[in-house]
Each structure stands twice: as structure tokens, then as C-alpha cells.
N, C-alpha and C positions, 0 to 999 in steps of 0.2 A: 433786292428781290421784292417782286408782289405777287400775290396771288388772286387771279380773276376766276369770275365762277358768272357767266351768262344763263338765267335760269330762265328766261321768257323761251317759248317753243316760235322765234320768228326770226325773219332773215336779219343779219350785221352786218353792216356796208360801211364800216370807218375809216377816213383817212389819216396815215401816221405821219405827226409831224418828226424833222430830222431833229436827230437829238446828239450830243458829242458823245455818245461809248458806241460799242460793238452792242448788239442785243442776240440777247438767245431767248428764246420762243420755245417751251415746251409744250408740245398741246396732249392736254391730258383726256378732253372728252372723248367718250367710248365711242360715240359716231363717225361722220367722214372726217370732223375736225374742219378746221381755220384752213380757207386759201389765200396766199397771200399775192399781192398780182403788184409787178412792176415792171417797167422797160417793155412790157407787151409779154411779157414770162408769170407762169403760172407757181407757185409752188405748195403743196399742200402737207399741212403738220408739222412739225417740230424746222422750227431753221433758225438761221444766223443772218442775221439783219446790219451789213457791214456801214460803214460811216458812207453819209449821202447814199441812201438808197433810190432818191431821185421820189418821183411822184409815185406814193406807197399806199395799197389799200388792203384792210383786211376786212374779208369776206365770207361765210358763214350762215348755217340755219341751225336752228335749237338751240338746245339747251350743248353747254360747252364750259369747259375748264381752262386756264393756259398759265405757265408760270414763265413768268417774265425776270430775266438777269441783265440786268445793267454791268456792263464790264468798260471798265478803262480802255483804252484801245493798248494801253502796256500790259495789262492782266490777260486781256485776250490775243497777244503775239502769245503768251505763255502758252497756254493753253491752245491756240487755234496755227500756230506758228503767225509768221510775218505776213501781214494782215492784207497784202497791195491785191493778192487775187478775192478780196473778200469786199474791200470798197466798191460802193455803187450798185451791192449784187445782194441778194437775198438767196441763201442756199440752202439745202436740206441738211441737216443736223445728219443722216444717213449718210450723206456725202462727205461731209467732214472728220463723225467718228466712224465711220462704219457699224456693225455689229453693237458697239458700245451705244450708240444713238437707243436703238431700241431696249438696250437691258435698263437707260439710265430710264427712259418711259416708264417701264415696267415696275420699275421698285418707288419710283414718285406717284403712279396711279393707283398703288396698292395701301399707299398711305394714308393713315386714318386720320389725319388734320395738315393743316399748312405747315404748323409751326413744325410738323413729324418731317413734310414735303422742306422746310428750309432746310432743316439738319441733312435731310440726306442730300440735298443739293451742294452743301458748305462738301462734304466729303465726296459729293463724287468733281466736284472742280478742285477739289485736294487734291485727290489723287492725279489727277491732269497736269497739274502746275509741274513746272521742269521739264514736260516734255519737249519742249522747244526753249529756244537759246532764249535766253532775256536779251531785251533789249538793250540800248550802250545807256549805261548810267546818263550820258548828257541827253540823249532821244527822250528819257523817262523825264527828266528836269524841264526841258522848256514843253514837254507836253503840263506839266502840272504849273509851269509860269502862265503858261498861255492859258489856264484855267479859271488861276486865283485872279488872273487881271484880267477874267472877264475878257478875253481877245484882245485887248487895247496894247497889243505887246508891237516889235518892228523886229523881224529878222535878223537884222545887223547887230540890234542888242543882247539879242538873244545866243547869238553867235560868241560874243564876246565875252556873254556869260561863261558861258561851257569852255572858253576857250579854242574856238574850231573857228574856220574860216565861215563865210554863210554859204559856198558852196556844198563846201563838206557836210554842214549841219544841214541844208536841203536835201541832200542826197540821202542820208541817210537815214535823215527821218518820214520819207516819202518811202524808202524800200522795207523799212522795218513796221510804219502805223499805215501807209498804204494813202498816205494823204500830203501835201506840202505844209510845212509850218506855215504858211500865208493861208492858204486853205484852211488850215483847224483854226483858227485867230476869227476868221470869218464865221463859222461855223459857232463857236463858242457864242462871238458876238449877236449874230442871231437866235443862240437859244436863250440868251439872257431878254434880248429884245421879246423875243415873242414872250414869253411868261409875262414882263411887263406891260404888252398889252392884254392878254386872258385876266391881268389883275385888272383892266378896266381903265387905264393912261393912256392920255392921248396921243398919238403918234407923233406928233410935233416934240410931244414933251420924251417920248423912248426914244427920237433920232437923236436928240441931245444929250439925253442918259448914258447911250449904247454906245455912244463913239462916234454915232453916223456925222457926213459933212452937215445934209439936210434932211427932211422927210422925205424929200423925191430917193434920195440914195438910200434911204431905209426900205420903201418901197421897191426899188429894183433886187434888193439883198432878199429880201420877206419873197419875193418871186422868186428866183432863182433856188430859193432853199424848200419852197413849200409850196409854188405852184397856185400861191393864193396872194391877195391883196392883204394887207396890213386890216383890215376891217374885218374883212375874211376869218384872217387865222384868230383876232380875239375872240371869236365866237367857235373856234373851232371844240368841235367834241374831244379830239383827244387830246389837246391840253387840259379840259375840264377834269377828262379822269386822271389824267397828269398830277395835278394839284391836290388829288386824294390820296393815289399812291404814291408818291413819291412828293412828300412835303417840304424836303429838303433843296427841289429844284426848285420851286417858287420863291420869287422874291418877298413875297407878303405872306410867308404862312413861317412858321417855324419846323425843325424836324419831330418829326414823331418818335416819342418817349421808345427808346429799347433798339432805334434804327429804323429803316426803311422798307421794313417787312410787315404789309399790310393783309392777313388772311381774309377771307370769305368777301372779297370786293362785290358790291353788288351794284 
């Protein structure tokens, strides 16, 4: 979790790079709040920001609040059920929980600090968990292979891991996290790459870090995922606030003492 808090009274036009979890976006400012615009679709306030949202911006005037939950794409089958209508889509938190959507607002906006806003966050995704089926122990397993090895993993091993054919272990891990294990591999490996460039590494030196063949296939990948050039995305803003809140996804920063719950971001 982090907590942002926008206090200048001016307009916010940031692009969000992909990242591998599901993200929940609560927006707590008293105003119209965060719109968030992708595929040519508008959405405004609180939503769910499914794997590959495609070219993502968030948009905004004033002063504004937002808590941000990073989820596993396994925690959030729990929670959101099977994820496949959620990839590539950014959708209203009202649409997913109903009625719940606005009471979980309500009791996070009335809180008198982050740390007060984590707790109640920790309990109301408590009480969620087990709504929907868990995923198959093997889905959960080469999602968290394909994480620790940084993408660098092959279908066929991974199949062999779990014991399942690689058809089977496609299938089912495409209907349950809403993405193909070649797909999340890719996705991983690009988010590893990108931080490695925001730390300042030449692209030459991250195609050969990241697993790429060469920097031209680093390049086609860094496009396809973010819409930008390898040059581009080092420079981009929302890896910078990346590297603040969330310490642990950067390659050159260590995690933050107590976990990844950073309050009053400024």
C-alpha cells in the first residue's frame, strides 16, 4: 500500500507505467477526484486497474488524496474473482463491489492518518478474501516462478514444474490471472527492465540484464508495454514516484523499514 496526498491547487496529467499486480485506486479527495482515461474510456474515482491496461493516464485538478493497493494477480482472483474480465480494463471499484465500494471510501476518508487508512484497508480486504475460489495451487506457483526469475522462465519448464501438460497450465492460468504465462514472463521482464532504466542504465546494458536478445528487442517490448521509447520511460514521472513509494520494486533502492506503506507522499 501507499498513500498520496496532491496538495498543489493544479491540474495532473501522469502517465502510468504497467506494472505485474492488479491495482486498486481509492480516491479519497472530497472533489470530482482522479479520471482515469484508457482505450478511449473514461473512468472517474475509485477503480481496479487490471494487468496491461494499455496506454494509462491519470488526470485531475487540485488538491487530491488516493490509496493505492498493489495486489498479486492471486490475491486479487480472491478478492475480485477470476481476473480475465478485468485484464486490459480499468473499472469502477462501484462496478466490482457494489454498495461496499462507497462504504469502504467512507470509512478510509474519515480516517485521521494513513497508518489509521492502512489498518482499515488490511480489514476491509480481510473480510473479502474467500469470496471467490482461490486459484489452483500450480496457477499460484509459476505465477510466483515467473516473478522470483524476473520473467526469464519457458512454459514448458514451468509446466513440468507443476506437473501439467503446458496446454493445460496455459489454460488455466489465462482463465483464472486473465493473462497467458508467456504474457506475465514478458510483463515481469519489462518491469524489471524499466526500473533498471529510471535507475539510470544504459539500454544496451538492461537488454542484456533483462533477458532481452538485443536493445532493438528491448525497445519493441518497452513499446508495446508503455507506449514509450526506452529513453522515454527512464525519464518517465511515474516510475520516479515508483522508487519512493514502493522501494522494494526498484532494483537500486532497498525496502522500506516496517514494509511498503509510505503515508503523506508529497
Amino acid at each position: 500500500m501507499a498513500g498520496f496526498r496532491h496538495r498543489a491547487p493544479a491540474f495532473v496529467d501522469i502517465a502510468m507505467v504497467a506494472y505485474p499486480s492488479v491495482t486498486l485506486l481509492v480516491d479519497l479527495s472530497e472533489g470530482e477526484g482522479v479520471v482515469y482515461e484508457t482505450h478511449g474510456r473514461h473512468e472517474r474515482g475509485s477503480v481496479v486497474v487490471g494487468l496491461l491496461p494499455g496506454d494509462l493516464r491519470a488526470t485531475g485538478w487540485g488538491v487530491g488524496e488516493c490509496l493505492q493497493i498493489r495486489l498479486e494477480p492471486v490475491a486479487a482472483a480472491a478478492l475480485f474473482g477470476a481476473s480475465t474480465e478485468l485484464s486490459g480494463m480499468v473499472v469502477a471499484l462501484e462496478d466490482v463491489w457494489g454498495r461496499d465500494a462507497g462504504r469502504a471510501e467512507d470509512r478510509l476518508r474519515a480516517a485521521a492518518s494513513w497508518d489509521e487508512r492502512f489498518t482499515i484497508a488490511v480489514d476491509i480486504l480481510g473480510r473479502r478474501l474467500g469470496a471467490h475460489p482461490p486459484v489452483d495451487p500450480q496457477v499460484a506457483y509459476t505465477w510466483r516462478r515467473t516473478l522470483t526469475s524476473r520473467g526469464r522462465v519457458r512454459v514448458d519448464g514451468l509446466a513440468d514444474e507443476v506437473g501439467w501438460s503446458r496446454k493445460r497450465l496455459w489454460s488455466r492460468f489465462r482463465s483464472q490471472l486473465g493473462i497467458t504465462p508467456k504474457r506475465a514472463a514478458r510483463l515481469v521482464r519489462f518491469d524489471h527492465a524499466a526500473h533498471l532504466l529510471a535507475a539510470g542504465h544504459a539500454a544496451a546494458r538492461v537488454a542484456t540484464e533483462s533477458g532481452y536478445v538485443d536493445q532493438s528487442h528491448l525497445h519493441r517490448e518497452v513499446t508495446t508495454f508503455a507506449g514509450l521509447t526506452p529513453t522515454a520511460l527512464a525519464v518517465a514521472p511515474w516510475l520516479a514516484i515508483d522508487d519512493v513509494a514502493w522501494p522494494a520494486s526498484s532494483p537500486t533502492q532497498r525496502p522500506a523499514k516496517g514494509g511498503e506503506r509510505i503515508p503523506d507522499l508529497r
